[in-house]
KEKE-3310 file (N, C-alpha, C; in steps of 0.2 Angstrom, whole numbers, plus 5000, padded with zeros to 4 digits):
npx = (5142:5131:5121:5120:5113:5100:5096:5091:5080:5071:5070:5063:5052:5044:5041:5031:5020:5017:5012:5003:4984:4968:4973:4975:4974:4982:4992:4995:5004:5014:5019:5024:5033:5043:5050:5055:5062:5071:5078:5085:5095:5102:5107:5114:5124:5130:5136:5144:5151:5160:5157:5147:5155:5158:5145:5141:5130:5119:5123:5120:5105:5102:5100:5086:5079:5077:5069:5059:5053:5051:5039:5031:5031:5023:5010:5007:5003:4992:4984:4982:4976:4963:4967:4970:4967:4951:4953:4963:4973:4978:4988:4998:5007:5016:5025:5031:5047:5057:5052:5058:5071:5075:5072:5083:5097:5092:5095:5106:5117:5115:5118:5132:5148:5154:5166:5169:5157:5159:5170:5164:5157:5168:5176:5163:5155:5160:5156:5144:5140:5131:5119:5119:5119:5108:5098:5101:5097:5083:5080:5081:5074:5063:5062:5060:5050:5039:5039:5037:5022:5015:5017:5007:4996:4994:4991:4980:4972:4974:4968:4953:4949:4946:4936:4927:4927:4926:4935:4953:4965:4969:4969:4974:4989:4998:5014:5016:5017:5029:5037:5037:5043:5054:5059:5061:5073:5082:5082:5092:5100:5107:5107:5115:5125:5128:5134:5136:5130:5116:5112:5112:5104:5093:5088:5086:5072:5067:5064:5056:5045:5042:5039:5026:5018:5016:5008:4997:4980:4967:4962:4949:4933:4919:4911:4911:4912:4917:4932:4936:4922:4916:4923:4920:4906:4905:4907:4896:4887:4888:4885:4872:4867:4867:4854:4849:4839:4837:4851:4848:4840:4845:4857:4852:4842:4856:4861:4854:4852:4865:4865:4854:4853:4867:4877:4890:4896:4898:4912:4915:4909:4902:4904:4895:4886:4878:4872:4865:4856:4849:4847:4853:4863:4881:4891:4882:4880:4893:4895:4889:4893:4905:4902:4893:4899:4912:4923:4931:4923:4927:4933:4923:4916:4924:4925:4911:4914:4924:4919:4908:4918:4922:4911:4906:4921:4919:4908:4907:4909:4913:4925:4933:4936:4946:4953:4956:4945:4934:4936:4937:4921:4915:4919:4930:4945:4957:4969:4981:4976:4966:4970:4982:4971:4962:4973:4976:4965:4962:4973:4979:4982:4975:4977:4981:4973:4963:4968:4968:4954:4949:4956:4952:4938:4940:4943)
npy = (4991:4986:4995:4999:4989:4989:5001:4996:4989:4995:5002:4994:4991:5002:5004:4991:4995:5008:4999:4995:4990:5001:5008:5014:5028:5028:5017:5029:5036:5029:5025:5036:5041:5028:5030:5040:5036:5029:5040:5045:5035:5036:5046:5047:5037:5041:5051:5047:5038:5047:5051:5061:5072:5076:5080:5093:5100:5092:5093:5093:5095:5081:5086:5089:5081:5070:5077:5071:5058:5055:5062:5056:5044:5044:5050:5040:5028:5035:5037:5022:5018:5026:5039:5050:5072:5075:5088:5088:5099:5103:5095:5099:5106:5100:5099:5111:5113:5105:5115:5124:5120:5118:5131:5139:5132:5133:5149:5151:5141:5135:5145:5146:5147:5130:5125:5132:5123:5113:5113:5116:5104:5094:5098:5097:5107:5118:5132:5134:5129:5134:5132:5119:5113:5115:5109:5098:5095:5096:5085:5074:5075:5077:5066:5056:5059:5057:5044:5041:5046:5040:5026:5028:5031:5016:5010:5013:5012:4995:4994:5000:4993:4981:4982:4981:4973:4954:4948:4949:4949:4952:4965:4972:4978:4972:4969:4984:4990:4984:4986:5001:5003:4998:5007:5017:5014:5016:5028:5030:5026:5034:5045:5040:5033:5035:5038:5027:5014:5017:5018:5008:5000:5008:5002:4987:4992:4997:4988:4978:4986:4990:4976:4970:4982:4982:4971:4973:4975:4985:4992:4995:4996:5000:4993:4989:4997:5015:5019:5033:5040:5036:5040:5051:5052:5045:5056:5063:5052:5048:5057:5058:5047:5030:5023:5012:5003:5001:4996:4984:4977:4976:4969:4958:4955:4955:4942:4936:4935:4931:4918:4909:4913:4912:4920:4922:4912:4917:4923:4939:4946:4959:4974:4983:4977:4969:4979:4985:4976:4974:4984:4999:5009:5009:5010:5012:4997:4993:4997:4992:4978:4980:4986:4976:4964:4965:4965:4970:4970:4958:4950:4947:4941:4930:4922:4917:4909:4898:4893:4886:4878:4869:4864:4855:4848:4840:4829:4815:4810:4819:4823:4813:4821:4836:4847:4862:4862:4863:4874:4883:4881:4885:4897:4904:4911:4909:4899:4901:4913:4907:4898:4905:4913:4903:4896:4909:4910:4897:4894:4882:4874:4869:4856:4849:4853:4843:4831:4827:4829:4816:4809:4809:4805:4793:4787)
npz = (4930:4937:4939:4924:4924:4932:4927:4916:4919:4926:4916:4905:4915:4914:4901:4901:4912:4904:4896:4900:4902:4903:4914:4931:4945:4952:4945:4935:4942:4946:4936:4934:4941:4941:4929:4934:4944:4935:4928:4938:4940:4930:4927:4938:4936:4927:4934:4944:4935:4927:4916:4914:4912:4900:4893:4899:4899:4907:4921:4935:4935:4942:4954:4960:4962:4973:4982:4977:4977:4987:4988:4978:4984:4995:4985:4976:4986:4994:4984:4981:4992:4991:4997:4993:4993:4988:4983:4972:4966:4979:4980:4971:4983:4989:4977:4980:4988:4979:4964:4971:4974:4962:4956:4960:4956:4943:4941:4948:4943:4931:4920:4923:4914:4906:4912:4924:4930:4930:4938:4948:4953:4955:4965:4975:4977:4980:4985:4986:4996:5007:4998:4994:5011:5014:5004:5008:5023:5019:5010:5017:5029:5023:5015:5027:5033:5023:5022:5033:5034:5023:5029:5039:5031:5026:5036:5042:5030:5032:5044:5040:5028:5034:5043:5032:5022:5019:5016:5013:5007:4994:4993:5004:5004:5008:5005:5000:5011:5017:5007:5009:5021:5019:5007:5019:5025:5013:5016:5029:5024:5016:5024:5033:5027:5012:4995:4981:4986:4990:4979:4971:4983:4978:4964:4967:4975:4964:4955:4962:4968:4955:4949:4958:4958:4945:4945:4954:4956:4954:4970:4976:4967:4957:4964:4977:4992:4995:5004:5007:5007:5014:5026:5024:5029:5042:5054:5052:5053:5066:5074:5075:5080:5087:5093:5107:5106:5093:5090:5094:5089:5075:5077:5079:5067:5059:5065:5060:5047:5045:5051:5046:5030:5028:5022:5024:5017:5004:4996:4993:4999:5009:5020:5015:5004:5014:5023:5013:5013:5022:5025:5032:5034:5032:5041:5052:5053:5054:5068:5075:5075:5080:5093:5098:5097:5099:5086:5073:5058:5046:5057:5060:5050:5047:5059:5058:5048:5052:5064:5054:5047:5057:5060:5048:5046:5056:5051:5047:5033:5026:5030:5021:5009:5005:5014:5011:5002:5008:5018:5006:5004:5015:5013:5013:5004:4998:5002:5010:5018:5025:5029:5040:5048:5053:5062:5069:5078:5082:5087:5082:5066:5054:5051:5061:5071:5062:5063:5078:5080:5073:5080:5093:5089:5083:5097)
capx = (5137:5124:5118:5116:5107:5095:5093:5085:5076:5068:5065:5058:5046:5039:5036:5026:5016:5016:5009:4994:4978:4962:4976:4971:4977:4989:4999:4997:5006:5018:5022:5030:5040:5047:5052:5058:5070:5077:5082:5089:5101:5103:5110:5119:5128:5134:5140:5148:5158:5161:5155:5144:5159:5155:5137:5140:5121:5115:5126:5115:5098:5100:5100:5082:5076:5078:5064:5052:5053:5045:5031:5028:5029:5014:5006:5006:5000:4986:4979:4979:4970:4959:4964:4970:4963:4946:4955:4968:4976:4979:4995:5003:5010:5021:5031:5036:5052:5058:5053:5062:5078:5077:5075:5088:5099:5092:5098:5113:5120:5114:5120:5141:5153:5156:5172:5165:5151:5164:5177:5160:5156:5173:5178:5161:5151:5162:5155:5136:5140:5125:5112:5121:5116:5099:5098:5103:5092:5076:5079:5081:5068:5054:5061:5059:5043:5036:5041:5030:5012:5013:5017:5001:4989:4993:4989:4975:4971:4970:4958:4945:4944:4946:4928:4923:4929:4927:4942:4957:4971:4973:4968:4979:4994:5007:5019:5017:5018:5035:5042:5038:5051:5061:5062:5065:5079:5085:5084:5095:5106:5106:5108:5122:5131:5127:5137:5133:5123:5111:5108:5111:5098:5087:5089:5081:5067:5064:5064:5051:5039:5040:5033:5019:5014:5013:5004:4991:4974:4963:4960:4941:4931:4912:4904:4913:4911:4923:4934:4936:4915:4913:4924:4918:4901:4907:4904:4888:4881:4889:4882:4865:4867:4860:4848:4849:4833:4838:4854:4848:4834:4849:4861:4846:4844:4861:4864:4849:4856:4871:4864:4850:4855:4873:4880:4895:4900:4900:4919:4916:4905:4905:4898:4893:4883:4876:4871:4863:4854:4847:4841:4855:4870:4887:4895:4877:4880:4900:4895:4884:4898:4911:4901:4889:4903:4918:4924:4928:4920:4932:4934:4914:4914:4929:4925:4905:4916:4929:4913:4906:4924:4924:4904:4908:4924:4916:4904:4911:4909:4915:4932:4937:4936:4953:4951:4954:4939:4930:4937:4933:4915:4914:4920:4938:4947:4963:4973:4984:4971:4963:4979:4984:4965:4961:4977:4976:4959:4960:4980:4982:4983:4970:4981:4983:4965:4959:4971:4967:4948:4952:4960:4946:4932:4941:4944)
capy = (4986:4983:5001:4998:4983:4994:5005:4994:4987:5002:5006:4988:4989:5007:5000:4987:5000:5011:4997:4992:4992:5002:5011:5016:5033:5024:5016:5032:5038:5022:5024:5043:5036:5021:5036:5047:5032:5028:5045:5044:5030:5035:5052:5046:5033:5047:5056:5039:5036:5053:5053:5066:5080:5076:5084:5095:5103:5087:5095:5098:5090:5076:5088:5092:5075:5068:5079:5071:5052:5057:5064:5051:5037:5047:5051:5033:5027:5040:5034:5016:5018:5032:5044:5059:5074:5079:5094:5087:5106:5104:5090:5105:5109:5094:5101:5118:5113:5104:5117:5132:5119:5119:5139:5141:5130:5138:5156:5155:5136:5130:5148:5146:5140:5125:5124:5134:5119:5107:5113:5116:5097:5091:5099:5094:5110:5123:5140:5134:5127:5135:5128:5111:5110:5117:5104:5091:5093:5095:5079:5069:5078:5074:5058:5051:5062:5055:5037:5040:5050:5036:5019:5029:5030:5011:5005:5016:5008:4990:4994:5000:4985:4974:4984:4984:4967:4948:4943:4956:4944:4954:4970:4973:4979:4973:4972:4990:4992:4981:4991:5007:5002:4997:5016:5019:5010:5017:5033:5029:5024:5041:5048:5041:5031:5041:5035:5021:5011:5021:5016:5000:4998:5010:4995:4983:4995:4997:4980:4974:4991:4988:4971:4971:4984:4981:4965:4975:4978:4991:4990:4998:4997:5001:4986:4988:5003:5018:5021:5040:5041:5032:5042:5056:5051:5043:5059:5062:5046:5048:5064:5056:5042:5023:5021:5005:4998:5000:4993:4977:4975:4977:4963:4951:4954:4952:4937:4930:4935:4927:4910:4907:4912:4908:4926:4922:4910:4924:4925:4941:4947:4967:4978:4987:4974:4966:4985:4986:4970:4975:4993:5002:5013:5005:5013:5010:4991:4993:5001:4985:4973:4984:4986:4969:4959:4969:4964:4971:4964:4955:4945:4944:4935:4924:4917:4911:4905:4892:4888:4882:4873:4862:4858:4852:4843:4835:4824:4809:4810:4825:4819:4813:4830:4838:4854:4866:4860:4863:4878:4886:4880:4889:4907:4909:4913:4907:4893:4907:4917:4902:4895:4912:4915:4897:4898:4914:4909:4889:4890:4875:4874:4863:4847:4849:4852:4839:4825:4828:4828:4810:4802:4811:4801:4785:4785)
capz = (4927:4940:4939:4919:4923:4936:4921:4910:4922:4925:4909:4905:4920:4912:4896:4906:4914:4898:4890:4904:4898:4910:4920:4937:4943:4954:4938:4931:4947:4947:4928:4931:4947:4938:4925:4937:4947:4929:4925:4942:4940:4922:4928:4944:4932:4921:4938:4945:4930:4926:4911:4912:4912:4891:4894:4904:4902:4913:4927:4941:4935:4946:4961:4965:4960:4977:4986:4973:4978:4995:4987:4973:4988:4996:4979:4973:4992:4993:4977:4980:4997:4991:5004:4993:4995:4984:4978:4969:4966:4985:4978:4970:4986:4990:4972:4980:4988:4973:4963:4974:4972:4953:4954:4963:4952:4938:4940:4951:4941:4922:4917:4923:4909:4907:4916:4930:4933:4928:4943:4957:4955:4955:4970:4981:4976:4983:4982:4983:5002:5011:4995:4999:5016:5015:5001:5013:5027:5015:5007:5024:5032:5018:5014:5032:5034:5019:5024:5040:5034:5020:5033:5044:5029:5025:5045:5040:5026:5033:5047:5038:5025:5041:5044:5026:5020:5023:5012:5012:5003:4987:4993:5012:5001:5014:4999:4999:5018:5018:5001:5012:5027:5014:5007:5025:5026:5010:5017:5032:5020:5012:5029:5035:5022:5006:4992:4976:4991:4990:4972:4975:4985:4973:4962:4972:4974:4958:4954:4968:4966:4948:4949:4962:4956:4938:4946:4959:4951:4958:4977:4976:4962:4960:4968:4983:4997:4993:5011:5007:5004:5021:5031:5026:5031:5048:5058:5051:5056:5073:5079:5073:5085:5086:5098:5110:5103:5084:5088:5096:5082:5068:5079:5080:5058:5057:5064:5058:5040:5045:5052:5042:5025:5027:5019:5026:5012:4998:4997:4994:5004:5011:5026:5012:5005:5019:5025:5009:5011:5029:5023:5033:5034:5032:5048:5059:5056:5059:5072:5079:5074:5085:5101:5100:5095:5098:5083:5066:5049:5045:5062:5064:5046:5047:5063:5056:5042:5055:5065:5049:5044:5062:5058:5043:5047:5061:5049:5046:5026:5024:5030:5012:5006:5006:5022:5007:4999:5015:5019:5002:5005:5020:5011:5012:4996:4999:5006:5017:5022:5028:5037:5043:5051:5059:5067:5075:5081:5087:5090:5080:5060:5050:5048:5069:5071:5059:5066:5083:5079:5071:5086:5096:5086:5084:5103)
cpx = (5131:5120:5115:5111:5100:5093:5089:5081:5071:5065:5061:5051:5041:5036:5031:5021:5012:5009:5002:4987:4972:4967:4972:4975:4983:4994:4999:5004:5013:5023:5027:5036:5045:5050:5059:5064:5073:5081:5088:5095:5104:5111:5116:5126:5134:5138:5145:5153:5160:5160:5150:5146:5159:5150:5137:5134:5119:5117:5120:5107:5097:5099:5095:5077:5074:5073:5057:5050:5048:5037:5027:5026:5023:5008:5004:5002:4995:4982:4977:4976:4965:4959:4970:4968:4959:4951:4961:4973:4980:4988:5000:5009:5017:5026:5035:5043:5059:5058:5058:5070:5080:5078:5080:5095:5100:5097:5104:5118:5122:5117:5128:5141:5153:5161:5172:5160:5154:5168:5174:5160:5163:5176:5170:5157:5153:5160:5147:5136:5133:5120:5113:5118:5110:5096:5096:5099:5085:5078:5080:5077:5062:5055:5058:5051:5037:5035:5035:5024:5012:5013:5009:4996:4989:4991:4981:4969:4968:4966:4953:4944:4945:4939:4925:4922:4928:4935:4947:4965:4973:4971:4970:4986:5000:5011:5020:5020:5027:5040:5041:5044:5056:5064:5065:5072:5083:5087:5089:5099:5109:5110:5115:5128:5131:5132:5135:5131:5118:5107:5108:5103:5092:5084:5084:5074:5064:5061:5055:5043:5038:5033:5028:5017:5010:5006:4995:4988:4972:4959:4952:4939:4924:4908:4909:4912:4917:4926:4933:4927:4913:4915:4923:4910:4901:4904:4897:4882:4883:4887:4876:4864:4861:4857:4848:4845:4834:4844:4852:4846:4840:4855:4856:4844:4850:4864:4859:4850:4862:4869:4859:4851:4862:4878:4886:4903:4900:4907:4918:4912:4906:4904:4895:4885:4878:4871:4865:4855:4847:4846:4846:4861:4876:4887:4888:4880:4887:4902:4892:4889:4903:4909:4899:4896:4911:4924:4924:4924:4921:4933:4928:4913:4918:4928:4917:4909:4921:4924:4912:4910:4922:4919:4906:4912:4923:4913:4909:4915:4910:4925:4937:4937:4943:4951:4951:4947:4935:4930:4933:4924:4911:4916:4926:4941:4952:4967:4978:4980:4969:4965:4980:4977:4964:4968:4977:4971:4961:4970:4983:4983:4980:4971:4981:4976:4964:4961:4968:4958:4947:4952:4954:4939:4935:4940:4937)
cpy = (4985:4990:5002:4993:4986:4999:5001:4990:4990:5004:5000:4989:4996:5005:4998:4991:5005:5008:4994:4994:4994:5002:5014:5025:5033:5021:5021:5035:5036:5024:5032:5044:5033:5026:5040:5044:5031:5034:5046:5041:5033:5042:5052:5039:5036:5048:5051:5037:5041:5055:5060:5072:5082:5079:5085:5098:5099:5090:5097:5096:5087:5079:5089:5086:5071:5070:5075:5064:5051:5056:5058:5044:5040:5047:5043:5030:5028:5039:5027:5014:5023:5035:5050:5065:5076:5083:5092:5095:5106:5100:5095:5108:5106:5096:5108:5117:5109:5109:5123:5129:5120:5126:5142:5139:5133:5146:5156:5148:5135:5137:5151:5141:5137:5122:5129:5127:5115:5107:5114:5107:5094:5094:5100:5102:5116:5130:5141:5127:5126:5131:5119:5109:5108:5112:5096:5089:5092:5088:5074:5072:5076:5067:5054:5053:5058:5049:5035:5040:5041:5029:5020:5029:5023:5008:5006:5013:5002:4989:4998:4996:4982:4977:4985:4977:4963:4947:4951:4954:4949:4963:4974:4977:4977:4974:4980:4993:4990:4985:4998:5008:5002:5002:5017:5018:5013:5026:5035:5028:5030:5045:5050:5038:5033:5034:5030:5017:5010:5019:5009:4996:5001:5005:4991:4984:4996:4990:4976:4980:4990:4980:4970:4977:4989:4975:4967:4978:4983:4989:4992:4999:4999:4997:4987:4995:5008:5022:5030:5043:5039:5037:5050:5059:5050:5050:5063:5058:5045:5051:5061:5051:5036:5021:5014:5000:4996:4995:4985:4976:4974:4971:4958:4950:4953:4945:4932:4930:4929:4919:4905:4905:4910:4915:4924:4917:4912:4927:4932:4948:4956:4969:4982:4983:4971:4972:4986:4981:4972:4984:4997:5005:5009:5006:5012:5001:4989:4994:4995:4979:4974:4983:4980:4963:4958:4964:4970:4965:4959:4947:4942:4940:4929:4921:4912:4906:4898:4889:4880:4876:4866:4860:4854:4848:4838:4827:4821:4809:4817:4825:4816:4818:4832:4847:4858:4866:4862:4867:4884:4885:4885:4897:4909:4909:4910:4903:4898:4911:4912:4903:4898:4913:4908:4895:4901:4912:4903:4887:4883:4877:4869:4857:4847:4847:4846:4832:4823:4827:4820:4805:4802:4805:4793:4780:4783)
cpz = (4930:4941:4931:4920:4928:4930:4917:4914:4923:4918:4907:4910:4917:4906:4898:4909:4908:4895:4894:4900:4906:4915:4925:4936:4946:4950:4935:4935:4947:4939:4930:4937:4945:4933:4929:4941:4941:4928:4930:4942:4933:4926:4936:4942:4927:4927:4942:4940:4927:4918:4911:4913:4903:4891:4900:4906:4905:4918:4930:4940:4939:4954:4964:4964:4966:4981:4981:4975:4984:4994:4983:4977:4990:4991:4979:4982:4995:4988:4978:4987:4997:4996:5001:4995:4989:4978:4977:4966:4974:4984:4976:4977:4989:4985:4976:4982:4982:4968:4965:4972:4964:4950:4955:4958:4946:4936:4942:4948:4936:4921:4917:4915:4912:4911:4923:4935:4936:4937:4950:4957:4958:4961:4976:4981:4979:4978:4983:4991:5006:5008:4999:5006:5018:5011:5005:5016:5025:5012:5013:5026:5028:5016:5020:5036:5031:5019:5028:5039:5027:5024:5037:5040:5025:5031:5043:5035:5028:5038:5044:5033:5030:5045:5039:5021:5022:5018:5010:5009:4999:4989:5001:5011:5007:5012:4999:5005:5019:5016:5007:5018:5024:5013:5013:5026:5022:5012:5022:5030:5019:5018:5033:5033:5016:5001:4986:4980:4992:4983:4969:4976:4981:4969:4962:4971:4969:4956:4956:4966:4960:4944:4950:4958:4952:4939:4949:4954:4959:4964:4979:4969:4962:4964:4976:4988:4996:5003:5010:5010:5012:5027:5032:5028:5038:5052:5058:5055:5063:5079:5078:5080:5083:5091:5100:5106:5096:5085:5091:5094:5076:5070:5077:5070:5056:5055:5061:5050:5039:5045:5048:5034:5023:5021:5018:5020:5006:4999:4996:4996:5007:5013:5019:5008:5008:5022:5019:5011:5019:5030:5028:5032:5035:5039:5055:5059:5056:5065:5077:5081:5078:5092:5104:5100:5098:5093:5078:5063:5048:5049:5063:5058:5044:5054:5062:5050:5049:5059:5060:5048:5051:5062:5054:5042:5050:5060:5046:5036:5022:5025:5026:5009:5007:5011:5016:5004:5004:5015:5013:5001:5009:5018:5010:5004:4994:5003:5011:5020:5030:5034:5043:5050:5054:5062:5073:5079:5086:5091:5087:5070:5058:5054:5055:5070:5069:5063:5073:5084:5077:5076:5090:5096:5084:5092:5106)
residu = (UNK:UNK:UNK:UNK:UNK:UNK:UNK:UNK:UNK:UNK:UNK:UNK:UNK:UNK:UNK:UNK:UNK:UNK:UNK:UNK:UNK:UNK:UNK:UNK:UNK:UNK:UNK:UNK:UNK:UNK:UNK:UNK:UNK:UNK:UNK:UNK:UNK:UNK:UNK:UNK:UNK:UNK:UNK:UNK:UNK:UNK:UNK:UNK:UNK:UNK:UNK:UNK:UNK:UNK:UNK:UNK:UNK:UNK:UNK:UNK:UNK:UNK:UNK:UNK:UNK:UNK:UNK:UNK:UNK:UNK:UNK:UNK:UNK:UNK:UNK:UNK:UNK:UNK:UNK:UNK:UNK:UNK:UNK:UNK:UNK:UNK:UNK:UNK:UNK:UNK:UNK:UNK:UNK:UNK:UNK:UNK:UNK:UNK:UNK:UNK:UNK:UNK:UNK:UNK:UNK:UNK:UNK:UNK:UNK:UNK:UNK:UNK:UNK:UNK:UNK:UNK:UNK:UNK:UNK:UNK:UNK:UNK:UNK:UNK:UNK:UNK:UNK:UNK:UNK:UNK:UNK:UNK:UNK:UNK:UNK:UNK:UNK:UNK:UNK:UNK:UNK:UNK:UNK:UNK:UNK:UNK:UNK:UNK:UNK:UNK:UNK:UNK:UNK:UNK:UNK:UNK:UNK:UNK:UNK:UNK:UNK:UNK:UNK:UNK:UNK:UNK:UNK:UNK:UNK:UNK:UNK:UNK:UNK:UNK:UNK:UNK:UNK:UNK:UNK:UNK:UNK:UNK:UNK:UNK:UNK:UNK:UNK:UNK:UNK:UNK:UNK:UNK:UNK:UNK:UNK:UNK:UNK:UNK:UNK:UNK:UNK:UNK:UNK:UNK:UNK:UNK:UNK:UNK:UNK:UNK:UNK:UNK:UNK:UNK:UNK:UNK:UNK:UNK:UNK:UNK:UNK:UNK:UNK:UNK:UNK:UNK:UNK:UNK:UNK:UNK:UNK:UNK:UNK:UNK:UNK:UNK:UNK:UNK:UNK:UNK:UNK:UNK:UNK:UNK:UNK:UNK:UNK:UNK:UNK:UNK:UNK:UNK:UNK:UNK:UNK:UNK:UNK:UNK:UNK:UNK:UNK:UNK:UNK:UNK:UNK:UNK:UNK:UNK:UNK:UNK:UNK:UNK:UNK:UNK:UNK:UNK:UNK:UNK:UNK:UNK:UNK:UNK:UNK:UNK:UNK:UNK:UNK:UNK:UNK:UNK:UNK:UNK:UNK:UNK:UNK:UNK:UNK:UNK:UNK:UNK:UNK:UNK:UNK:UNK:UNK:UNK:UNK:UNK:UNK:UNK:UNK:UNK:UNK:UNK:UNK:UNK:UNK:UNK:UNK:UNK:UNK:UNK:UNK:UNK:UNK:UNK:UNK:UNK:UNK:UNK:UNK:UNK:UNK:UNK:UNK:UNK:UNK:UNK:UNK:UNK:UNK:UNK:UNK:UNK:UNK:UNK:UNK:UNK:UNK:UNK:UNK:UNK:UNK:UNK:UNK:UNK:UNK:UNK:UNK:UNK:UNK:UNK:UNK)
# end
């Protein structure tokens, strides 16, 4: 029962996908995953209740499906950090061992009778030992491979918006970073407990990557700096170098941008932006923010913003205001952001802060 209810979950949440409007390439990516786990559970549901000795032409489909999950986590990860490669022709090559498992299948499997197929399954694949093993070790090997390069191009990920962004709430995918351990996990499962546990938790996973992200819009769109565009500029603008003088001239613009005009409270605010604004190269005035500052973006525009918050707490008449109110004045976008980043910073949390400021000015 809990594995039909994993199926129509699954198929529910593609619908939902299906039916999105101004797909990215990421949902299209997402949509043939969430395909790809239902047929899974569908066909290891048959082979769990042994139904599928009735159709016996399924036999064996579900067997190279496994090398694909890997990929499709990477696929889907690489799309929604924009860090595929250009040549998309270059992805074809991720399909080859999936393929070679299906050829292999193909020729020396789908073409035994029935009662041949019937009697390798039902005694654990005897006669087809060796593919089994080699099977084995390739789907543990690229699951837990896949697990990794995709964990490293989300670390990835959120430092360079944490050098490209002031506000990184909706676009930091942690969710996806979390869901990525998760898989890991489920591959350990795989490893060394194998068994309907393993779809169990698939389940779950569906479930959760289904939701978010049916819910997550597009991490870069045109108004914003595209990572891929930048990094492939980066050693460009390296070898070129910034000269002492420019960079000192480009701090003193900086912050005179910062303090004068108050950039800082443009919740959405962007080295791209602000680079724009100050006539230079993204990566020369990332490059000013990191050494002058030693800060990312991020840090260097969230700490003008908590400045500004304990200015403005401080006056008496601002005091009836509620901190978010404040806070949002000051730039942030979100009540957790906030929280989370004057925290880290002052060690205390608002309501600490503010109280404590209170007693302070009463006293």
């Amino acid at each position: 029962m809990f594995f039909i209810a994993g199926i129509a979950i699954a198929v529910f949440i593609e619908f939902l996908l299906i039916g999105k409007k101004n797909k990215t390439e990421s949902d299209k990516i997402l949509t043939a995953w969430i395909f790809l786990m239902a047929l899974h559970l569908f066909l290891f549901y048959l082979l769990y209740s042994e139904e599928i000795y009735n159709y016996s032409y399924l036999l064996g489909v579900e067997v190279p499906i496994p090398l694909l999950h890997g990929v499709f986590l990477y696929l889907y990860v690489g799309s929604m950090t924009n860090q595929l490669p250009k040549n998309r022709k270059l992805l074809l090559l991720h399909f080859i061992p999936t393929l070679l498992s299906f050829g292999y299948i193909s020729i020396f499997f789908y073409g035994l009778p029935t009662t041949d197929k019937i009697f390798i399954f039902r005694n654990d694949g005897v006669g087809f030992e060796s593919f089994i093993l080699v099977q084995s070790i390739a789907i543990n090997c690229s699951g837990i491979a896949y697990v990794i390069w995709s964990s490293l191009l989300l670390r990835k990920h959120k430092r360079n918006i944490l050098n490209q962004f002031s506000d990184i709430e909706k676009i930091n995918l942690d969710w996806l970073y979390k869901l990525t351990v998760g898989l890991g996990v489920i591959w350990i499962i795989v490893i060394f407990i194998g068994g309907p546990y393993i779809f169990g938790a698939v389940v779950v996973f569906v479930f959760v990557i289904g939701f978010f992200g049916n819910k997550q819009g597009s991490v870069f769109n045109s108004n914003n700096l595209q990572i891929a565009e930048n990094e492939v500029q980066k050693e460009k603008y390296a070898k070129s170098g910034l000269k002492d003088d420019h960079s000192d001239q480009l701090y003193k613009a900086l912050n005179c941008l910062m303090q004068e005009e108050e950039v800082y409270k443009n919740k959405e605010i962007s080295i791209g932006e602000l680079a724009s604004r100050l006539k230079v190269h993204p990566n020369y005035l990332s490059q000013v923010i990191n050494k002058k500052e030693e800060k990312n973006f991020y840090d260097f525009v969230n700490s003008y913003r908590i400045e500004e918050f304990k200015r403005l707490i401080a006056i008496p008449k601002n005091q009836n205001l509620t901190l978010l109110a404040l806070a949002y004045d000051c730039g942030f976008n979100s009540k957790s952001s906030f929280n989370r980043y004057f925290k880290r910073v002052t060690g205390q949390t608002p309501s600490q802060y503010f109280t404590i400021l209170t007693q302070g000015q009463e006293a």
